[in-house]
C-alpha positions as CSV (number, residue, x, y, z in Angstrom):
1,X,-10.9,7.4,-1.6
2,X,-13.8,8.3,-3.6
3,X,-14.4,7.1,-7.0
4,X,-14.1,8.8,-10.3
5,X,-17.4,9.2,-11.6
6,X,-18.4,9.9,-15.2
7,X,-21.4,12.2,-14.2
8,X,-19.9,15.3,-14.1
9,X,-17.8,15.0,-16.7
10,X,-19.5,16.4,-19.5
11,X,-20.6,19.2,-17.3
12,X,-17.1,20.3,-17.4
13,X,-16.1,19.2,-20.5
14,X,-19.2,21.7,-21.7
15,X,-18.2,24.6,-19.4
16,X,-14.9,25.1,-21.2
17,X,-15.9,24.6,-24.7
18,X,-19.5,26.8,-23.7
19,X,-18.4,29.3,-20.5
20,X,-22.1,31.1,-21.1
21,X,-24.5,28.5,-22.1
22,X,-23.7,26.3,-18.8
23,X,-22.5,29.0,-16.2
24,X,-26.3,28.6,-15.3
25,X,-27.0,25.2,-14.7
26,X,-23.0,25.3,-13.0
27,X,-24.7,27.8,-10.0
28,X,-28.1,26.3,-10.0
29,X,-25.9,22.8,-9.2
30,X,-24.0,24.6,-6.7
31,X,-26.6,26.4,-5.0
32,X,-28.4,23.1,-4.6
33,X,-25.0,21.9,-2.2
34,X,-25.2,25.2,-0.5
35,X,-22.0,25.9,-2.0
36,X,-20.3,28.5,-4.3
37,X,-17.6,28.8,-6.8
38,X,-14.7,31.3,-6.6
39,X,-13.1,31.9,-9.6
40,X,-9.5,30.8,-10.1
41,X,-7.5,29.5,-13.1
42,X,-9.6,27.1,-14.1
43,X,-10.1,25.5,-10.5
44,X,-13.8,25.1,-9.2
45,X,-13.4,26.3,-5.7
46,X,-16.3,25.1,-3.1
47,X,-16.8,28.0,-0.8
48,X,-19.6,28.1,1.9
49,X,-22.7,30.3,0.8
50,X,-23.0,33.8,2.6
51,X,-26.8,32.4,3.0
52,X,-25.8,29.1,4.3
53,X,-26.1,28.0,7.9
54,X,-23.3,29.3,9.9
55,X,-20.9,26.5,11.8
56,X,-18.6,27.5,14.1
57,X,-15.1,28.7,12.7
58,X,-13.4,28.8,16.0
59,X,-13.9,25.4,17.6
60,X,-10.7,24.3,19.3
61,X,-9.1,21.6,17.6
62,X,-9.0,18.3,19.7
63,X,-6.0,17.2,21.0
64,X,-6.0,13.2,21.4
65,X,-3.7,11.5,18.8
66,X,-6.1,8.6,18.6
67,X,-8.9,8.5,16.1
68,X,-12.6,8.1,17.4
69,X,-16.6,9.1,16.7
70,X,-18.3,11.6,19.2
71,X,-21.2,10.5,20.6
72,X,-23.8,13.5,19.2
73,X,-26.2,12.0,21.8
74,X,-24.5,14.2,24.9
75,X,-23.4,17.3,22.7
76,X,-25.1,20.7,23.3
77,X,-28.4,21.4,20.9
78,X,-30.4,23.9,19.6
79,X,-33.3,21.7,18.5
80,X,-36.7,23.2,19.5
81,X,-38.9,19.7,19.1
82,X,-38.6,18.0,22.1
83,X,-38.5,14.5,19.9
84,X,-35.6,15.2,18.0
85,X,-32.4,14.1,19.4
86,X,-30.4,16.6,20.4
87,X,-27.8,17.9,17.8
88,X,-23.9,19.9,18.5
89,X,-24.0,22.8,17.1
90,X,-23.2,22.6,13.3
91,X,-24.0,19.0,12.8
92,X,-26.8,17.9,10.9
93,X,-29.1,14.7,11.5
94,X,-27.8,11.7,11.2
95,X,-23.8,13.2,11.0
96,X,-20.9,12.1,13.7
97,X,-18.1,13.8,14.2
98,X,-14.3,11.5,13.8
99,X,-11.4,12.7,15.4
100,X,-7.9,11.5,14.5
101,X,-5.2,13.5,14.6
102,X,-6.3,17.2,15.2
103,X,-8.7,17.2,13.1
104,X,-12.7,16.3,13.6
105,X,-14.5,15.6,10.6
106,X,-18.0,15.5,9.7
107,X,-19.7,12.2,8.3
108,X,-23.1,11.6,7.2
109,X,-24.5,8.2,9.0
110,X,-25.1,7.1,5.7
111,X,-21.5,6.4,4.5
112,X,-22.1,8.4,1.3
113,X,-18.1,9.7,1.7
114,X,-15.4,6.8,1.6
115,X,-13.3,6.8,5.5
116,X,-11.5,3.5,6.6
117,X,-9.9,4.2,10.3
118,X,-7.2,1.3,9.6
119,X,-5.2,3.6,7.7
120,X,-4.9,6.1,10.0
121,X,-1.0,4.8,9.9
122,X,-0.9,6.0,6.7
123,X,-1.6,9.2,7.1
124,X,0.2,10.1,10.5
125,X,3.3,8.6,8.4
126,X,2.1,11.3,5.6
127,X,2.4,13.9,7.9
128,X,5.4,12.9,10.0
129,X,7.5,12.9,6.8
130,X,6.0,16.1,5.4
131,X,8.2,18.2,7.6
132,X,11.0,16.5,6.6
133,X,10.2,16.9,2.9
134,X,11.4,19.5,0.1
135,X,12.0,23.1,2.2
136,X,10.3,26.1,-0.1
137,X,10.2,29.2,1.0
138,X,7.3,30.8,0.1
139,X,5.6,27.8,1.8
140,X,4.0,24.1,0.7
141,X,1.0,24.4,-1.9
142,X,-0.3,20.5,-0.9
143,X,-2.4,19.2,-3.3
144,X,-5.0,16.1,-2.0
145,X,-6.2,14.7,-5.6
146,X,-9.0,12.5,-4.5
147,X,-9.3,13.8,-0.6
148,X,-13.2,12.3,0.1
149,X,-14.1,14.1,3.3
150,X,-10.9,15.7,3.2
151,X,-9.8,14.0,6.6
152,X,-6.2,14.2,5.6
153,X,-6.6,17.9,4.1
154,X,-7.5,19.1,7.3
155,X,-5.1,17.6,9.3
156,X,-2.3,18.8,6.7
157,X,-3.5,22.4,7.2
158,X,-3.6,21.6,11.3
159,X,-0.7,19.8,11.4
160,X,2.1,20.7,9.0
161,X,3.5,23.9,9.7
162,X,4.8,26.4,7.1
163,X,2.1,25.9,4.2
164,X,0.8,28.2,1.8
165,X,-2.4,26.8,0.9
166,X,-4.3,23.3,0.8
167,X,-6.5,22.0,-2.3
168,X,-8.3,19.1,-1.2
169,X,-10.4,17.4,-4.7
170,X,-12.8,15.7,-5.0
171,X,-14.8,14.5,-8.0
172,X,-17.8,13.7,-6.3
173,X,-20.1,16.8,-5.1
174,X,-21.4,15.5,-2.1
175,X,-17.6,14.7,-0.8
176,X,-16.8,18.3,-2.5
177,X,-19.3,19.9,-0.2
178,X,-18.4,17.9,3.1
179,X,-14.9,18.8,2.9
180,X,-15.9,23.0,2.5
181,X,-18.1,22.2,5.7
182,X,-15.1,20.2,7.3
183,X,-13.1,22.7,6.7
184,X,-15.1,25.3,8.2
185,X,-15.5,23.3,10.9
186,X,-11.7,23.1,12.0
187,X,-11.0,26.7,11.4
188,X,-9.3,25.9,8.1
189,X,-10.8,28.2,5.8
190,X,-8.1,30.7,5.4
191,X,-5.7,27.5,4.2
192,X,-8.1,24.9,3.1
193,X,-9.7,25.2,-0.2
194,X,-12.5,22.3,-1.5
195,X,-12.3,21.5,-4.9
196,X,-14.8,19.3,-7.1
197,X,-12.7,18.7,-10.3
198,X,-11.4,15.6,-12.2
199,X,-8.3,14.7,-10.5
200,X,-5.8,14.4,-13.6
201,X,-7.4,17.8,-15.3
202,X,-6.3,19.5,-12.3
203,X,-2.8,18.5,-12.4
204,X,-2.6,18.8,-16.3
205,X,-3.7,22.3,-15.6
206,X,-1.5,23.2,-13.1
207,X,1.9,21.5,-14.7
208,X,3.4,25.5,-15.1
209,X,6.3,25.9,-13.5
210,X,5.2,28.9,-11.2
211,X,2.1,26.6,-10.6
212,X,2.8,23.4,-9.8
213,X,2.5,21.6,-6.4
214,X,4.9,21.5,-4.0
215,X,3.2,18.1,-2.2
216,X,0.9,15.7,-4.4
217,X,-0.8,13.2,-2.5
218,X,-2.8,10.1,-4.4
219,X,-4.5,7.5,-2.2
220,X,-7.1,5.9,-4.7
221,X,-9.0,3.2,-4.2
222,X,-7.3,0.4,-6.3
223,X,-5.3,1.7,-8.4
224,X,-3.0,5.3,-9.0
225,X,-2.0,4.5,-12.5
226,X,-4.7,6.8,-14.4
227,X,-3.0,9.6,-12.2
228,X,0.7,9.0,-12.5
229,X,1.4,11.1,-15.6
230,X,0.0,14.1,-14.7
231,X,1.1,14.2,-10.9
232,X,4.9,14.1,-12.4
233,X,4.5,17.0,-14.5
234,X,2.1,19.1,-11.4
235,X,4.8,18.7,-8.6
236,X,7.0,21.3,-8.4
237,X,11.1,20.6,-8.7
238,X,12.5,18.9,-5.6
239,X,8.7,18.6,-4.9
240,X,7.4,15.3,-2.7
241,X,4.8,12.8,-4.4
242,X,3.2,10.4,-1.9
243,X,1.3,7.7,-3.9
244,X,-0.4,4.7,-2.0
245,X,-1.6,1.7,-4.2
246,X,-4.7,-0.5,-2.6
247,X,-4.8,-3.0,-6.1
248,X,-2.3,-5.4,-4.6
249,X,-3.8,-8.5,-6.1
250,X,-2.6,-7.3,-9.5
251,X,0.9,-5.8,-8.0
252,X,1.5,-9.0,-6.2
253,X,1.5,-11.6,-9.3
254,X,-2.3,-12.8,-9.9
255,X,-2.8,-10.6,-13.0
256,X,1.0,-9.8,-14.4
257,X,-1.1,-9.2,-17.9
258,X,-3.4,-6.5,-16.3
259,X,-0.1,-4.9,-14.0
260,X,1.8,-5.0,-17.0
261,X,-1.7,-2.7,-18.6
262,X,-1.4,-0.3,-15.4
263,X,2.7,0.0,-14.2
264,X,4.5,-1.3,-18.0
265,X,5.8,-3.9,-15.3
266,X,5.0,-7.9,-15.1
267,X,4.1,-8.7,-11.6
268,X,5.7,-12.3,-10.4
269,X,3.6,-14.2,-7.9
270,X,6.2,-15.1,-5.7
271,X,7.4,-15.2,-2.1
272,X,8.4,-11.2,-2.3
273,X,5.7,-10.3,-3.9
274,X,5.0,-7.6,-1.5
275,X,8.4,-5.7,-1.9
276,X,8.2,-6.1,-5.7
277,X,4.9,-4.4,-5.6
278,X,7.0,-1.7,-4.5
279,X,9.9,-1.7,-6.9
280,X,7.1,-2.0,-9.5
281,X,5.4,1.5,-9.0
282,X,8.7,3.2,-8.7
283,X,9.5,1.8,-12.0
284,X,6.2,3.2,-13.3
285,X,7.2,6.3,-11.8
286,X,10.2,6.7,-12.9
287,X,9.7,5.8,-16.5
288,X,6.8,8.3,-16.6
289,X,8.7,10.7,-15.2
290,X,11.5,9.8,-17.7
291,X,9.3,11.0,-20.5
292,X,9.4,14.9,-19.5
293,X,13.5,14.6,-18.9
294,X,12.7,13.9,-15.0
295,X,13.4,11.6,-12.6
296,X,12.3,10.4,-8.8
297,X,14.3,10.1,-5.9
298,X,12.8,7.7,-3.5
299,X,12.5,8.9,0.3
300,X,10.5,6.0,1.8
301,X,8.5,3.0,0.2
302,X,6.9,0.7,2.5
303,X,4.2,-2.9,2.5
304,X,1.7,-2.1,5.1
305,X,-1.2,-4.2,5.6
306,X,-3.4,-4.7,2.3
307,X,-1.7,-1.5,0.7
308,X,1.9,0.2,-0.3
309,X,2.9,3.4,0.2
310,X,5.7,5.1,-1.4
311,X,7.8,8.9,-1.0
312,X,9.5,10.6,-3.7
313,X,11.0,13.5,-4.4
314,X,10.7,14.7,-8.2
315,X,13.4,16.4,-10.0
316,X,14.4,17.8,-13.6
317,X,17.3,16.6,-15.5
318,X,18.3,15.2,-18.6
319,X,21.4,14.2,-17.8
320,X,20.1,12.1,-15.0
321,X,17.6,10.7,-16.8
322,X,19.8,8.3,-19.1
323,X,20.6,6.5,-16.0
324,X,17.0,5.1,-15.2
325,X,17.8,2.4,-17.5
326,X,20.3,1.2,-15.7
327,X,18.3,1.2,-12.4
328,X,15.8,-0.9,-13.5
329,X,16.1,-4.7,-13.7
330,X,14.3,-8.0,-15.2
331,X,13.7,-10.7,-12.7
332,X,14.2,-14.5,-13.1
333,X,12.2,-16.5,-10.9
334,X,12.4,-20.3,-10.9
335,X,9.3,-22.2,-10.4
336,X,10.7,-25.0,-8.2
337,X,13.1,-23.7,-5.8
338,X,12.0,-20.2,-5.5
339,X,15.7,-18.7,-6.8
340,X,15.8,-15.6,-8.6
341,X,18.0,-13.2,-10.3
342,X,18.3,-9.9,-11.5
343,X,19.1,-8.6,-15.0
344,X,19.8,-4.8,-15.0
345,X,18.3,-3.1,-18.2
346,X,20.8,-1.3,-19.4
347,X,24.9,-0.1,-17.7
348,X,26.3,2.5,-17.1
349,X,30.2,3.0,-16.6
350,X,32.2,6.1,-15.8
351,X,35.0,7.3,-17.6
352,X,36.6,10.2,-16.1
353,X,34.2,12.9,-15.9
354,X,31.6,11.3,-18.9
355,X,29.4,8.6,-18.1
356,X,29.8,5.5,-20.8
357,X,26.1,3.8,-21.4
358,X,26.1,0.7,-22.9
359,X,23.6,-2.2,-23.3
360,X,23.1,-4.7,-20.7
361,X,24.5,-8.3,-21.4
362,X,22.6,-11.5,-19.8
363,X,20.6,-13.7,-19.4
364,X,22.2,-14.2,-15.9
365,X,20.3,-18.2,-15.7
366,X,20.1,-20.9,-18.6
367,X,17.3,-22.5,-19.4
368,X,16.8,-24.3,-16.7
369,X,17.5,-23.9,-12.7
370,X,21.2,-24.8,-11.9
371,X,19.8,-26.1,-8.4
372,X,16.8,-27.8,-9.4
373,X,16.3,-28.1,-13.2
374,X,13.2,-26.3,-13.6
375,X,12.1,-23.3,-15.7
376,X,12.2,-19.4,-14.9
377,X,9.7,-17.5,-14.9
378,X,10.4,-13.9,-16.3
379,X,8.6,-10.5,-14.6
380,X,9.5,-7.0,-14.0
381,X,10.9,-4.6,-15.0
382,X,11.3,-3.5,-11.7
383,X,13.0,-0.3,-10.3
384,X,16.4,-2.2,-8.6
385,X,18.0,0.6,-6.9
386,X,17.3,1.4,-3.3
387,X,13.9,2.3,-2.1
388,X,14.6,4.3,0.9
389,X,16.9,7.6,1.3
390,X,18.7,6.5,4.6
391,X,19.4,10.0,6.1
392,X,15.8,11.0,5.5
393,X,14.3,8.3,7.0
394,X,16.6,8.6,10.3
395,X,15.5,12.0,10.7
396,X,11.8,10.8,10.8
397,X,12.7,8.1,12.9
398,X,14.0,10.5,15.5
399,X,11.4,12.9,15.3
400,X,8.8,9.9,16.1
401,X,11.0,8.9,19.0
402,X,11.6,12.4,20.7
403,X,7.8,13.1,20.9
404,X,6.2,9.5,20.9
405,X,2.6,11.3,21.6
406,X,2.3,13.2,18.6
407,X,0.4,10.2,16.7
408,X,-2.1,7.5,17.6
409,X,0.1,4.8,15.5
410,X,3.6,6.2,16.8
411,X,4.5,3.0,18.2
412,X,4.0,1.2,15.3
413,X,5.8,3.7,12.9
414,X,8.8,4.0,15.2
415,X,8.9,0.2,14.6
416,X,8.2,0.0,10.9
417,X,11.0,2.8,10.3
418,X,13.3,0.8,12.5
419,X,12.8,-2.0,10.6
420,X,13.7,-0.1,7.2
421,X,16.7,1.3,8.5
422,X,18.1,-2.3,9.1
423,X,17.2,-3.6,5.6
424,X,20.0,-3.9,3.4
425,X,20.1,-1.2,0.8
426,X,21.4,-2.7,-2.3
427,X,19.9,-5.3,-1.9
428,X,16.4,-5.9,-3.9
429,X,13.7,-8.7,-3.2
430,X,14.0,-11.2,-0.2
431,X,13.7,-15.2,0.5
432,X,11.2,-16.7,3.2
433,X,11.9,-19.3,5.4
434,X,9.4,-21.4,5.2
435,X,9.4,-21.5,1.7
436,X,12.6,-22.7,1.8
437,X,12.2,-25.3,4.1
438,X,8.7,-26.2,2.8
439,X,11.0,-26.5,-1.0
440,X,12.9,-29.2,0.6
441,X,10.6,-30.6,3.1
442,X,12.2,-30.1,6.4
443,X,11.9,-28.6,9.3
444,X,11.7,-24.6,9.7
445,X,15.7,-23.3,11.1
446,X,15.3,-20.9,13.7
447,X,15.4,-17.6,12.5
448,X,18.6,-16.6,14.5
449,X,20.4,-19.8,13.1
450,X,19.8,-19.4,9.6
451,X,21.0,-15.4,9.5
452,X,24.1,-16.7,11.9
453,X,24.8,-19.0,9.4
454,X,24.5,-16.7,6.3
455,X,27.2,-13.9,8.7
456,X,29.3,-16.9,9.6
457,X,29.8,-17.5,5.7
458,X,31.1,-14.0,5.1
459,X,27.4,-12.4,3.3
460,X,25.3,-9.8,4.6
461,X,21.7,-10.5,5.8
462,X,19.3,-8.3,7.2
463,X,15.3,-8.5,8.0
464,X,12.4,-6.4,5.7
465,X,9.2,-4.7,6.5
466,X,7.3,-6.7,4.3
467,X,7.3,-9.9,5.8
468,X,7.7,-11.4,9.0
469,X,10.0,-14.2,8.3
470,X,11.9,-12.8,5.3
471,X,15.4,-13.1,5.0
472,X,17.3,-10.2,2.8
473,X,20.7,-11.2,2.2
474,X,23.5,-10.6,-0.9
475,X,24.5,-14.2,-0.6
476,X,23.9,-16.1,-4.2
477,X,21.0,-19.0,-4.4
478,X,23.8,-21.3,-3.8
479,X,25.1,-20.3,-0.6
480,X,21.6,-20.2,0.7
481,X,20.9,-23.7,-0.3
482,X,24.3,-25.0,1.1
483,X,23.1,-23.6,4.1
484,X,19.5,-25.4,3.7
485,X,21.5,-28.6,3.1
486,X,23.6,-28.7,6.3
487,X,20.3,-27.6,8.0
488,X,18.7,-31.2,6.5
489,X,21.5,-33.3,7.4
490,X,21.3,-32.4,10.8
491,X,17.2,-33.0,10.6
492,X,17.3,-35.4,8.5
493,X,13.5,-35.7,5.6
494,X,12.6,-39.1,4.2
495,X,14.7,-39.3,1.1
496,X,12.4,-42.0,0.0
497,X,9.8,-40.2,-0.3
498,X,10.9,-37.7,-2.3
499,X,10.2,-37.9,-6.4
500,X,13.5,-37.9,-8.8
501,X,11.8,-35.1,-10.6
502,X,11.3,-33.2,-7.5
503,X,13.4,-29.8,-6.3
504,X,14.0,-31.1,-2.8
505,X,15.2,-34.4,-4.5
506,X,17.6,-32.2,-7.1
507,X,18.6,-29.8,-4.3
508,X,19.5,-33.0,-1.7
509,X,21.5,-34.6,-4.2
510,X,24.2,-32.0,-4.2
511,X,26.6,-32.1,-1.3
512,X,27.3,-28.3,0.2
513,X,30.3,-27.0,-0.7
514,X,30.7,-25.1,2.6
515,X,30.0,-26.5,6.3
516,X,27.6,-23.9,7.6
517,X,27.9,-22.5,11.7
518,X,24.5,-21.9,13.1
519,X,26.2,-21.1,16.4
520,X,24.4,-17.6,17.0
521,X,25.9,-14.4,16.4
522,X,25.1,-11.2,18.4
523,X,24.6,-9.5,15.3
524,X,21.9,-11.5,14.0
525,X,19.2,-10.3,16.3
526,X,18.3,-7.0,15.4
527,X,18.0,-4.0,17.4
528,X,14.2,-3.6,16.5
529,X,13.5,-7.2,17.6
530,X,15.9,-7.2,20.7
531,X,13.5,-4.4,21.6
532,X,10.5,-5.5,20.7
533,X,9.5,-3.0,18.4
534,X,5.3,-3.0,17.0
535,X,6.8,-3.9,13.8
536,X,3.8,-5.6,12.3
537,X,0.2,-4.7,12.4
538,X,-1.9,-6.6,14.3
539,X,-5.7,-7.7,13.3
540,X,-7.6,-4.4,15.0
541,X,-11.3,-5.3,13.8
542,X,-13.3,-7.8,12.4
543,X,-13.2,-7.1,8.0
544,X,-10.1,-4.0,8.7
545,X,-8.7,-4.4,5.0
546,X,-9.6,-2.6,1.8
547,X,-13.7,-1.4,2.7
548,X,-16.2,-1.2,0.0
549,X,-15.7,1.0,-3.2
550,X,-17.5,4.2,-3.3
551,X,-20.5,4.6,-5.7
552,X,-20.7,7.4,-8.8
553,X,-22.4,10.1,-7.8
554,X,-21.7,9.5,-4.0
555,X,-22.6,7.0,-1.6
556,X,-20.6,3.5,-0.4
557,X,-21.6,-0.1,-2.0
558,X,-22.4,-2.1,1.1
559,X,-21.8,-5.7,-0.7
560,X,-18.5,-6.8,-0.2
561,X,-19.0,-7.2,3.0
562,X,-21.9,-9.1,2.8
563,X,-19.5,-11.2,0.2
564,X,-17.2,-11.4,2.5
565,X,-19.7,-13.1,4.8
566,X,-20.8,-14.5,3.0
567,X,-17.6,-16.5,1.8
568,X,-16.5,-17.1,5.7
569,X,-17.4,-20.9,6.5
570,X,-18.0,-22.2,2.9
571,X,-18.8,-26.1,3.7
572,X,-22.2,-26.5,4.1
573,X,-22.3,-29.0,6.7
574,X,-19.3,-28.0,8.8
575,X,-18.8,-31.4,11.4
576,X,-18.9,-30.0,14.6
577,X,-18.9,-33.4,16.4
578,X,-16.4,-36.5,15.4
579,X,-20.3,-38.8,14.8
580,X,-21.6,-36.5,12.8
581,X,-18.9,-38.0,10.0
582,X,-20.9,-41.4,10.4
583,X,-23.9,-39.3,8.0
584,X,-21.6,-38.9,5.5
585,X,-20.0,-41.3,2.7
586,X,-16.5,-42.4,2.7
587,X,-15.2,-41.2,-0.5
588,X,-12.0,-43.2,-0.1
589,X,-14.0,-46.3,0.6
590,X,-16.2,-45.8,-2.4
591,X,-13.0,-45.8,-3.7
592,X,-11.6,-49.1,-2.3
593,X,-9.0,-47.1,-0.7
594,X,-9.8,-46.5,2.6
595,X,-7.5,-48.3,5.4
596,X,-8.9,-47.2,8.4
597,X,-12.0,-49.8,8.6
598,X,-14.6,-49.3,11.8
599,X,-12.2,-46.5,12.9
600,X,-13.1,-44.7,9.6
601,X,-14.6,-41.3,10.8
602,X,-17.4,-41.6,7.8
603,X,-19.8,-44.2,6.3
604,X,-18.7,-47.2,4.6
605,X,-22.2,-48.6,3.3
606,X,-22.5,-48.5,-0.1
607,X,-26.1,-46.5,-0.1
608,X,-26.1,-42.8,-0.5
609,X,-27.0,-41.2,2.5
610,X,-30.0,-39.1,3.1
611,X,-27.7,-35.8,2.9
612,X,-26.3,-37.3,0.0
613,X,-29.4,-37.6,-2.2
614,X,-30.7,-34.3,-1.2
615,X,-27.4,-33.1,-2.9
């Protein structure tokens, strides 16, 4: 999405503290887009110009699910210079037309409004669960905070029935003005309105009960956290908030100081890093919520690709609200083996019809690891109750089933969903399998082995979206390295090799207290891989993660992916041939370490080689 930019800030900081002495320059800037503003609580309104070039209202929607860009080259034209290239009707120069969904939006050739197609998952998802969501009457007032060219505006007023009205915001003019001709352009005028306001001002102003949203959507680029307080107060009661997060380095344990800054949560660089990046804005949700007596219900959180995305539901109660401590929950990660554990905040116990709270009593770990003697790392706090609603997401589940052509990405979210369904609930954070057998330096078990082993033992185990080869299971860190140890003796690693001081060395040292079955179990292959779901994305294009921010003002800054480039093959003289080795030195050599004599792929004379000295 586009980027907040301080330009027009004090524009509208000056139009409410001086209506008359800047109601002027506020047309003259709007009559420069072409646009005008209707008056309407305090929400500037981007409506087409009676004066304006007229588009056509009634163009047919298009029908494919799949998202591509018309070629303006064999379009009709009304050009009258024979050396123009011939233009569709409504399109200026230089502007293509991108259809996903039912919607076909307009885009300037020179990228001035933010669009990346790889997350067109994420919003056919958006709009498969919006039917499902809170059922109002009078129908949804959807809200799109920072909408760019309003792509996913449109296609809400196209494709979700029973709405009132769409706002789709944008600071930025120029993406202001595109989405009023977008929405022109899809016939979506009557539900569709562009607004060019400061995303968090516009929730703040519309936090009145009779006013608030019914449907908040935030997809920044980087991070939501400037917007999180005031889209809990702006959606209505039982209202849905959909909330993607793009700043995963930080969520996923690089920066737990600057995530700490953003969510009041310490991210944990660890193996399930991904699904704790999810627990982590739910946490920041909820305790932000917590602060005007409500409280979220989670419908559907979900890792995909280089983002999360989560679905909640936001309700009012005090009552409720002294349970969020109890729902959230310190984590204790050790360093060596990879164990962790959970410490609940605060507990809750019911007596009759009263609820008892109480503080929470812990640590659950001493100082040191009880399976390899080294230290715990402490994150969080991280929301620790489920992050799905099961019912809700088998409803959506079976809607993407029944009509499998409705979306370009159905495929892949009848997999995803499938996948959630099958993750344990109460269960929070996962292990990986080749961190475990990389901890103790064997051999991989087969997936199917390890999770008949865990059901053979008497504990649950299940699968999770977020990574390929995690295992989700309630079985404690012992019971999972019994297992690892019948796995070793069986494949037997070098004890020799292996330092006193070492967690593989600690963790061998212990014989298993149980004798682990990896006979396999029917019910250790799950349904979604016994049919082969698309349960994990697959690399579509060349550079498909997070594109290039947007700049103030309007316009997309085109050097990352020169950076990223630019970073691709760092070694400067990459040996393409086994002789090209001989030209340069043999560090180990130089060294008097190297064993392998003539054989030695690189130079053993003591003189620097020409390549050498021109380093």
């Amino acid at each position: 999405m586009l980027v907040r930019t301080a330009r027009l800030f004090p524009l509208i900081i000056s139009h409410h503290l001086h209506p008359s002495r800047t109601r002027s320059a506020t047309q003259t800037f709007q009559l420069s887009l072409g646009i005008a503003a209707a008056p309407s609580r305090g929400l500037r309104f981007m409506e087409p110009l009676k004066t304006a070039p007229e588009v056509p209202t009634t163009k047919p929607p298009p029908t494919t699910a799949e998202s591509s860009v018309e070629d303006t080259s064999l379009a009709p034209t009304d050009t009258t210079d024979d050396n123009e290239k011939p233009l569709p009707a409504g399109l200026l120069p230089g502007e293509t037309v991108v259809k996903e969904g039912k919607a076909a939006i307009l885009f300037p050739s020179a990228n001035e409004v933010f669009y990346n197609p790889v997350q067109e998952f994420n919003r056919d998802l958006t709009f498969q669960n919006n039917p499902f969501g809170p059922p109002f009457q009078r129908g949804l007032r959807v809200l799109e905070g920072l909408a760019a060219s309003g792509l996913r505006s449109v296609r809400f007023a196209l494709e979700v029935p029973g709405l009132q009205s769409v706002t789709a915001n944008d600071f930025s003019t120029k993406a202001a003005a595109l989405i009023a001709r977008n929405a022109q352009y899809n016939g979506v005028s009557h539900l569709l309105q562009a607004s060019c306001r400061d995303a968090s001002m516009l929730m703040y102003e519309m936090r009145g009960k009779k006013e608030r949203f019914d449907v908040i959507d935030l997809d920044p680029y980087g991070s939501p956290a400037s917007f999180l307080d005031a889209a809990v107060q702006a959606v209505s009661e039982g209202g849905l908030l959909c909330v993607t997060c793009t700043d995963m380095a930080v969520m996923a344990g690089n920066s737990g100081e600057t995530c700490y800054s953003k969510y009041g949560s310490v991210s944990i660089k660890a193996k399930y890093c991904h699904e704790m990046a999810l627990r982590i804005i739910l946490h920041s949700l909820d305790q932000r919520a917590g602060v005007y007596q409500r409280y979220i219900q989670p419908l559907l959180s979900v890792s995909v690709d280089f983002y999360i995305r989560v679905f909640v539901r936001v309700f009012t109660g005090q009552a409720t609200v002294k349970n969020s401590a109890s729902k959230q929950a310190l984590v204790y990660n050790c360093v060596g083996c990879g164990s962790f554990h959970l410490q609940r905040m605060g507990r809750r116990t019911s007596n009759g019809k009263h609820m008892k709270y109480s503080p929470a009593t812990g640590p659950p770990v001493g100082p040191e690891c009880e399976h390899c003697g080294q230290r715990h790392q402490l994150g969080g706090p991280i929301w620790a109750e489920p992050i799905y609603d099961l019912p809700f997401v088998q409803k959506v589940l079976s809607a993407v089933s029944g009509n499998p052509s409705r979306f370009g990405t159905s495929k892949r979210i009848e997999g995803m969903l499938s996948m959630v369904t099958e993750e344990l609930e109460d269960v929070p954070l996962y292990y990986t399998m080749d961190s475990l057998s990389s901890t103790i330096h064997c051999s991989t078990p087969p997936l199917l082995q390890f999770r008949s082993a865990l059901l053979h033992a008497g504990h649950r185990v299940s699968l999770s979206h977020a990574s390929k080869n995690a295992i989700k299971t309630d079985a404690p860190p012992a019971a999972i390295w019994d297992v690892m140890r019948c796995w070793e003796k069986a494949n037997p690693v070098k004890r020799e090799k292996l330092s006193e001081t070492s967690p593989a060395f600690k963790i061998l040292s212990t014989e298993p207290s149980l004798e682990a079955c990896f006979t396999v179990r029917e019910d250790a292959n799950p349904q979604s891989r016994k049919r082969h779901l698309t349960r994990f994305q697959e690399n579509p294009q060349a550079f498909w993660g997070p594109k290039a921010r947007a700049k103030a003002g309007g316009g997309i800054v085109t050097n990352l992916q020169d950076k990223r480039k630019k970073c691709q093959n760092k070694r400067k003289n990459q040996i393409t041939d086994s002789s090209e080795g001989k030209n340069l030195h043999c560090k180990k050599f130089r060294q008097g370490t190297c064993t392998n004599g003539d054989k030695c792929g690189y130079a053993h004379n003591l003189e620097p080689t020409t390549e050498e000295k021109i380093e």
